[in-house]
MDAnalysis code that builds the backbone (N, CA, C; Angstrom):
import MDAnalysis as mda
import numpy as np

u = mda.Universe.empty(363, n_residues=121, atom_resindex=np.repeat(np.arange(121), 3), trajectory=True)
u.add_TopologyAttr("name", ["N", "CA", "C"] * 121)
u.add_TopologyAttr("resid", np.arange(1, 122))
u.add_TopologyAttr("resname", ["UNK", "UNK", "UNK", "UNK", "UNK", "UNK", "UNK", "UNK", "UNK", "UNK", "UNK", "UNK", "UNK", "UNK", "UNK", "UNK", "UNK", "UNK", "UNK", "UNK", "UNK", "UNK", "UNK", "UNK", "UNK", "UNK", "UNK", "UNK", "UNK", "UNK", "UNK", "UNK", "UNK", "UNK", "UNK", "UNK", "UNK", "UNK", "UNK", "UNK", "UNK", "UNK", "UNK", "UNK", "UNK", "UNK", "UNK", "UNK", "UNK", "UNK", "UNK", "UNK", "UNK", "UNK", "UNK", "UNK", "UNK", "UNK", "UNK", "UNK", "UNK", "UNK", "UNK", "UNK", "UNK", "UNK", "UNK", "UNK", "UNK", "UNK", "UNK", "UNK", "UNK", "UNK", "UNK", "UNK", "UNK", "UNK", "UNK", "UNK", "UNK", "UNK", "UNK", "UNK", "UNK", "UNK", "UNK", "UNK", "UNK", "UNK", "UNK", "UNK", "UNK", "UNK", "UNK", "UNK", "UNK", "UNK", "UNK", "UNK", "UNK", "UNK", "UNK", "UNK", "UNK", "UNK", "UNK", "UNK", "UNK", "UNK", "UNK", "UNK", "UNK", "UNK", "UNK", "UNK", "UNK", "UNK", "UNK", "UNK", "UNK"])
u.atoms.positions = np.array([
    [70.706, -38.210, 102.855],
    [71.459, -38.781, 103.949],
    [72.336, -39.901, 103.379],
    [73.352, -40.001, 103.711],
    [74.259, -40.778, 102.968],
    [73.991, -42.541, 104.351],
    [74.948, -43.134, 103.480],
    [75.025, -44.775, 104.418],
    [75.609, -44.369, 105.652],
    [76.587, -43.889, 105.986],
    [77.206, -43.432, 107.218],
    [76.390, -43.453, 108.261],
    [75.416, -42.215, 107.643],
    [74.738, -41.388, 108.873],
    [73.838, -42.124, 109.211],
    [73.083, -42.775, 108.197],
    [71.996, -43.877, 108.460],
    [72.020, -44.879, 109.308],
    [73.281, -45.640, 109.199],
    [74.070, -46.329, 109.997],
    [73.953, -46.155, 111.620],
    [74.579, -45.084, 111.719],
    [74.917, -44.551, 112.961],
    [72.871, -43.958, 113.378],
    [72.180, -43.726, 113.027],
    [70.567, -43.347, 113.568],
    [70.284, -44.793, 113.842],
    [70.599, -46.124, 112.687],
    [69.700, -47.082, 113.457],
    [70.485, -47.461, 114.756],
    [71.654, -47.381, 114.842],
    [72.683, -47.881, 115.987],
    [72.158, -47.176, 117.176],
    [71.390, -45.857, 117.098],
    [71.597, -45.043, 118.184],
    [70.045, -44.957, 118.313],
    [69.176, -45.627, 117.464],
    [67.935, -45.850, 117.649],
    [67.674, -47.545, 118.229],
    [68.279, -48.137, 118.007],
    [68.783, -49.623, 118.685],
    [69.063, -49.620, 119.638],
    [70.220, -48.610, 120.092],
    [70.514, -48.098, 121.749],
    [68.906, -48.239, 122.727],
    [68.437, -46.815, 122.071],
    [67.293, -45.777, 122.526],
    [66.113, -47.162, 122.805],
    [66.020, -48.052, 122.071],
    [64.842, -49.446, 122.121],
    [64.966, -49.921, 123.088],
    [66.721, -50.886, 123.413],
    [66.726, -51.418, 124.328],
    [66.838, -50.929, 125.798],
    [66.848, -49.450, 125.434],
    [66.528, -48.982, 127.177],
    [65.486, -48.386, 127.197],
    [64.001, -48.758, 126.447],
    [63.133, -48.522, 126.751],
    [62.850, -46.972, 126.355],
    [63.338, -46.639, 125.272],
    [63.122, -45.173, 124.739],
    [62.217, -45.042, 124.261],
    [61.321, -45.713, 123.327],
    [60.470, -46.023, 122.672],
    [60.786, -44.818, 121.605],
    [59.682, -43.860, 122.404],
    [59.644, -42.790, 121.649],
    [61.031, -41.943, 120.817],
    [61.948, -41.977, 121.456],
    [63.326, -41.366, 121.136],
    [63.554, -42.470, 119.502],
    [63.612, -43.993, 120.279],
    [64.316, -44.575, 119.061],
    [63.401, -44.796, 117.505],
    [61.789, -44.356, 118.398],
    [61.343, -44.143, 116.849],
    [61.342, -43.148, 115.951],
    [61.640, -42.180, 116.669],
    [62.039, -40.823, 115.824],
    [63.238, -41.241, 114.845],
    [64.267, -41.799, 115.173],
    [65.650, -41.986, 114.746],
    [65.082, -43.104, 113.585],
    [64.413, -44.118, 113.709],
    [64.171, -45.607, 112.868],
    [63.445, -44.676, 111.712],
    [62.442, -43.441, 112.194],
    [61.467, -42.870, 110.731],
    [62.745, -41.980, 109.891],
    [63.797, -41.214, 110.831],
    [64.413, -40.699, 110.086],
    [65.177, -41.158, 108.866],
    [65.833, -42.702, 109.494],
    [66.544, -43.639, 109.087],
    [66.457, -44.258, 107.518],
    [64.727, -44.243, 107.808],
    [63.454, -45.061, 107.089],
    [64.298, -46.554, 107.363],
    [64.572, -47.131, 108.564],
    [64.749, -48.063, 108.933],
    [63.461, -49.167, 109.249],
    [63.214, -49.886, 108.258],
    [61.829, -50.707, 108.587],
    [61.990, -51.870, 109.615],
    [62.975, -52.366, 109.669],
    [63.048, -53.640, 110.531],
    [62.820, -52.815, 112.050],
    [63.354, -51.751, 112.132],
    [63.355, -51.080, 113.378],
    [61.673, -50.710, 113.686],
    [61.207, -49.646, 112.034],
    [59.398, -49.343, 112.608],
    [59.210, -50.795, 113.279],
    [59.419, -51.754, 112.394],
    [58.655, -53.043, 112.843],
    [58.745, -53.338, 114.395],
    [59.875, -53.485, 114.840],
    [60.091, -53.712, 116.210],
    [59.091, -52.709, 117.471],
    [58.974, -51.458, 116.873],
    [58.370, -50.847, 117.662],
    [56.359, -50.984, 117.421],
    [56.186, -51.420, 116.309],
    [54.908, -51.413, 115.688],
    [54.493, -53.295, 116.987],
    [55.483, -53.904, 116.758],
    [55.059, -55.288, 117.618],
    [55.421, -54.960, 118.944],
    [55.896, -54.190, 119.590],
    [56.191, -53.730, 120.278],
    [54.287, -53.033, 121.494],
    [53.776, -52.307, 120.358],
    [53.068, -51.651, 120.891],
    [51.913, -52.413, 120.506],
    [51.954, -53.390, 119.491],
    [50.940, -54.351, 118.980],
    [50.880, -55.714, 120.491],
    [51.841, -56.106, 120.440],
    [51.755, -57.398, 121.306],
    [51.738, -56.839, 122.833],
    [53.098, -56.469, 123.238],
    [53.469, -55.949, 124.322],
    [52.576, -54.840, 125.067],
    [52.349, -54.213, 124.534],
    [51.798, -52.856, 124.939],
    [50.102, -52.703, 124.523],
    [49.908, -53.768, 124.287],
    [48.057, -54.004, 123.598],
    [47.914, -52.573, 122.989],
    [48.238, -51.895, 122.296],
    [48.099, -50.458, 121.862],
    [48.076, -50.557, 120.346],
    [46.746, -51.393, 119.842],
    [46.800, -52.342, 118.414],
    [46.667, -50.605, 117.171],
    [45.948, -49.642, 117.803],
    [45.878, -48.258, 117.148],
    [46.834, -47.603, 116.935],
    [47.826, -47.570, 118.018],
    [49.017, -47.460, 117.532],
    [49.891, -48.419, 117.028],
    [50.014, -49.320, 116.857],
    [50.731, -49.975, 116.177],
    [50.345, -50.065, 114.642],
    [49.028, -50.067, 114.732],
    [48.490, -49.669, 113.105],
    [49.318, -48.624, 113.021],
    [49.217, -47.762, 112.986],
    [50.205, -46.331, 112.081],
    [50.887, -47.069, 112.054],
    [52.147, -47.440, 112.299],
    [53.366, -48.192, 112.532],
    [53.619, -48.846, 111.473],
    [52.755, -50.028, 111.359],
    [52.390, -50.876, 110.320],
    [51.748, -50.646, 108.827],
    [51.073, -49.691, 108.718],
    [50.546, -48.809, 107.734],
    [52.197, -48.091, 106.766],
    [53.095, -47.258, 108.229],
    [54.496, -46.711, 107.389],
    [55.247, -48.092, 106.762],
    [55.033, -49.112, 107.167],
    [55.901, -50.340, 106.542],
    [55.219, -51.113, 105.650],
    [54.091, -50.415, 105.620],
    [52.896, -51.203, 104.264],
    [52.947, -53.297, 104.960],
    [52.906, -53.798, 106.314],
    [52.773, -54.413, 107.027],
    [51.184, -55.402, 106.246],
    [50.923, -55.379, 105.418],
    [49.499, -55.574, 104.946],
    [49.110, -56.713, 105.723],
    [49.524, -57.665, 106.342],
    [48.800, -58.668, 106.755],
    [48.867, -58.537, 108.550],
    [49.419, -57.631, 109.127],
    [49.390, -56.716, 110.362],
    [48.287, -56.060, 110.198],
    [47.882, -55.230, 109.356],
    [47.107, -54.273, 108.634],
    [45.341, -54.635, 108.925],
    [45.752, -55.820, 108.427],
    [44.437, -56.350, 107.723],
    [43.980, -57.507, 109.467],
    [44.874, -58.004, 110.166],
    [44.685, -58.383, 111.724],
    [44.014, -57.675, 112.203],
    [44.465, -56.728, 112.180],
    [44.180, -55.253, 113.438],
    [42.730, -55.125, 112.852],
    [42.766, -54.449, 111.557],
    [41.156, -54.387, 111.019],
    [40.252, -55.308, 111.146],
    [40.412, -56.950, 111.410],
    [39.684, -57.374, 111.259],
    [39.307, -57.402, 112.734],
    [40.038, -58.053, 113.329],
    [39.619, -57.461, 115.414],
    [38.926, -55.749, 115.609],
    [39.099, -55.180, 114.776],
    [38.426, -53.736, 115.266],
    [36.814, -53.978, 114.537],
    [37.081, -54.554, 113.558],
    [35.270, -55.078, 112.810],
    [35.297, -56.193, 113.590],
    [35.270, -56.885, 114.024],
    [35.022, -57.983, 115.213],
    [34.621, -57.129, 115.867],
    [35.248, -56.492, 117.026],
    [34.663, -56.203, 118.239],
    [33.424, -54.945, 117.714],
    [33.354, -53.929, 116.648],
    [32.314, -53.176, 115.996],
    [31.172, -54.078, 116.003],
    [31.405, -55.205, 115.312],
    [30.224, -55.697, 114.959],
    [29.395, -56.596, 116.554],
    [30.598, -56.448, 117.114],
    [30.141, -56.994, 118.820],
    [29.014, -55.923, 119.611],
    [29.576, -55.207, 119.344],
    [28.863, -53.832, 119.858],
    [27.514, -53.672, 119.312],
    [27.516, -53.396, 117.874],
    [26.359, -53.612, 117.465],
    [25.059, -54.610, 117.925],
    [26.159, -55.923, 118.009],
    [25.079, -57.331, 118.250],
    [24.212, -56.935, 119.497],
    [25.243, -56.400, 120.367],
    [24.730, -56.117, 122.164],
    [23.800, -55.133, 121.770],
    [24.131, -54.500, 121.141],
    [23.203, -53.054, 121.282],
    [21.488, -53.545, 120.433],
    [21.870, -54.488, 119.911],
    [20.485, -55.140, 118.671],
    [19.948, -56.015, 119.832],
    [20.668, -56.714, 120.788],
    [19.991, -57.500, 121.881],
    [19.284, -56.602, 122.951],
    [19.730, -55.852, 123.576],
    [19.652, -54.852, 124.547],
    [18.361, -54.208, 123.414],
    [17.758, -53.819, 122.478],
    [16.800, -52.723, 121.906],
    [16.169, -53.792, 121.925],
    [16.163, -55.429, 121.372],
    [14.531, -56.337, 121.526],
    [14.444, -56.098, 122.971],
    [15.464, -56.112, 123.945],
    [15.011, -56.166, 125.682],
    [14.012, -54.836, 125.882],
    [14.447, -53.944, 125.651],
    [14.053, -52.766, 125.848],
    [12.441, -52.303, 125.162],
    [13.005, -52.837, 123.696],
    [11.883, -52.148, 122.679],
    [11.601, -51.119, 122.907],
    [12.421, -49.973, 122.899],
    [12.071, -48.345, 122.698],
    [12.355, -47.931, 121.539],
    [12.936, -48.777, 120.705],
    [13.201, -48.295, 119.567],
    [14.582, -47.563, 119.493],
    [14.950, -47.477, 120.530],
    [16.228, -46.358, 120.394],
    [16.961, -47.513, 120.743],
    [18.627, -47.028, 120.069],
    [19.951, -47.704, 120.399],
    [20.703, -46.371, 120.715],
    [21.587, -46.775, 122.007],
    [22.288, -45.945, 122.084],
    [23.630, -46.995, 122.313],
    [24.956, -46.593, 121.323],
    [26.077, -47.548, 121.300],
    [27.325, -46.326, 121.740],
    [27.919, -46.867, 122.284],
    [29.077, -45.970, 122.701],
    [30.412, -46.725, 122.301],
    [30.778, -45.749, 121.270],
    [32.115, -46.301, 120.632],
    [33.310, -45.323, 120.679],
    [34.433, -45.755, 121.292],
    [35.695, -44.729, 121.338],
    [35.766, -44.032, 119.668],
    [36.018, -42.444, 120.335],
    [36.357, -41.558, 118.865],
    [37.033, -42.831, 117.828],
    [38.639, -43.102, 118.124],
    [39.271, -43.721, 117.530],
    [38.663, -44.547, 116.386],
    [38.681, -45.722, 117.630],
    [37.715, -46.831, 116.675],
    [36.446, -46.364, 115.905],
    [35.748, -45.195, 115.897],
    [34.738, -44.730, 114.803],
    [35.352, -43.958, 113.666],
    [37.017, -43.367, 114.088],
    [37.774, -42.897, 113.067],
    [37.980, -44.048, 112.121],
    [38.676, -44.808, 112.587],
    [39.708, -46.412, 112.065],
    [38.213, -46.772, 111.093],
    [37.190, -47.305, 111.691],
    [35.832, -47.665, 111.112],
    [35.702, -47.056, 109.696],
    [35.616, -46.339, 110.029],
    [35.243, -45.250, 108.938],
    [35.898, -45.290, 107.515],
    [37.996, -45.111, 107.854],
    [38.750, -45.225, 106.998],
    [38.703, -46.279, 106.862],
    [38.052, -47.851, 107.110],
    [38.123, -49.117, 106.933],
    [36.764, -48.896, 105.763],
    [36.223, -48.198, 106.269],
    [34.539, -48.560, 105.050],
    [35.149, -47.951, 103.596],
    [35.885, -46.657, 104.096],
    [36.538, -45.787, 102.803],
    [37.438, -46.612, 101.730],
    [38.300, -47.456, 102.872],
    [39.687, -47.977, 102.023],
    [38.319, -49.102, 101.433],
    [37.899, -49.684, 101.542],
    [37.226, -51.132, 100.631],
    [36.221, -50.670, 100.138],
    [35.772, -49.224, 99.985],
    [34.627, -48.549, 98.870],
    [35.890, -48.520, 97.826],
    [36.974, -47.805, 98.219],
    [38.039, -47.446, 97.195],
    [38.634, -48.848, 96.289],
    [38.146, -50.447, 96.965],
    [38.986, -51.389, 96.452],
    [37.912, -51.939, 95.665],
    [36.485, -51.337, 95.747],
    [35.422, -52.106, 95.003],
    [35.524, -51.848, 93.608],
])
């Protein structure tokens, strides 16, 4: 893709933002590989839109590392919240059983969080 055309995707992905395209103008910003633009839509869905899972991808395509590493640490925050309740709730109980209910997602994200820092050890 030459400068021209590039040009003219973030212009028309800039359009597509400010009228609330979301989706339209991020197609155009990945084509672009326009990062200031992912960014806009990554805080976008991070702040605005509390949608911190999606904005991870977002942030992940712009290598965002200290976005990155926010998001992860609030998703092990609230993991390890869950846990705590569920360790309080089993002394209440004492059946021995825990039962914790965690969105697919966040046990996906979890997971690739234990993977990526086995991989950094």
């Amino acid at each position: 893709m030459d400068q021209n055309e590039r040009v003219l995707l973030m212009r028309k992905g800039n359009e597509l933002f400010n009228e609330k395209k979301y989706d339209e103008a991020i197609k155009l910003f990945l084509k672009a590989e326009y990062m200031d633009g992912i960014m806009r839509v990554a805080d976008l869905y991070y702040y605005d839109l509390k949608q911190p899972l999606t904005a991870l991808k977002f942030y992940r395509l712009i290598n965002r590392k200290d976005r990155i590493d926010e998001i992860n640490a609030r998703i092990m925050y609230a993991f390890n919240r869950l846990l705590s309740e569920a360790s309080v709730k089993k002394e209440e109980t004492d059946n021995g059983e825990i039962e914790v209910k965690v969105h697919p997602k966040l046990k996906i994200l979890a997971e690739e969080i234990l993977r990526d820092n086995k991989g950094n050890e």
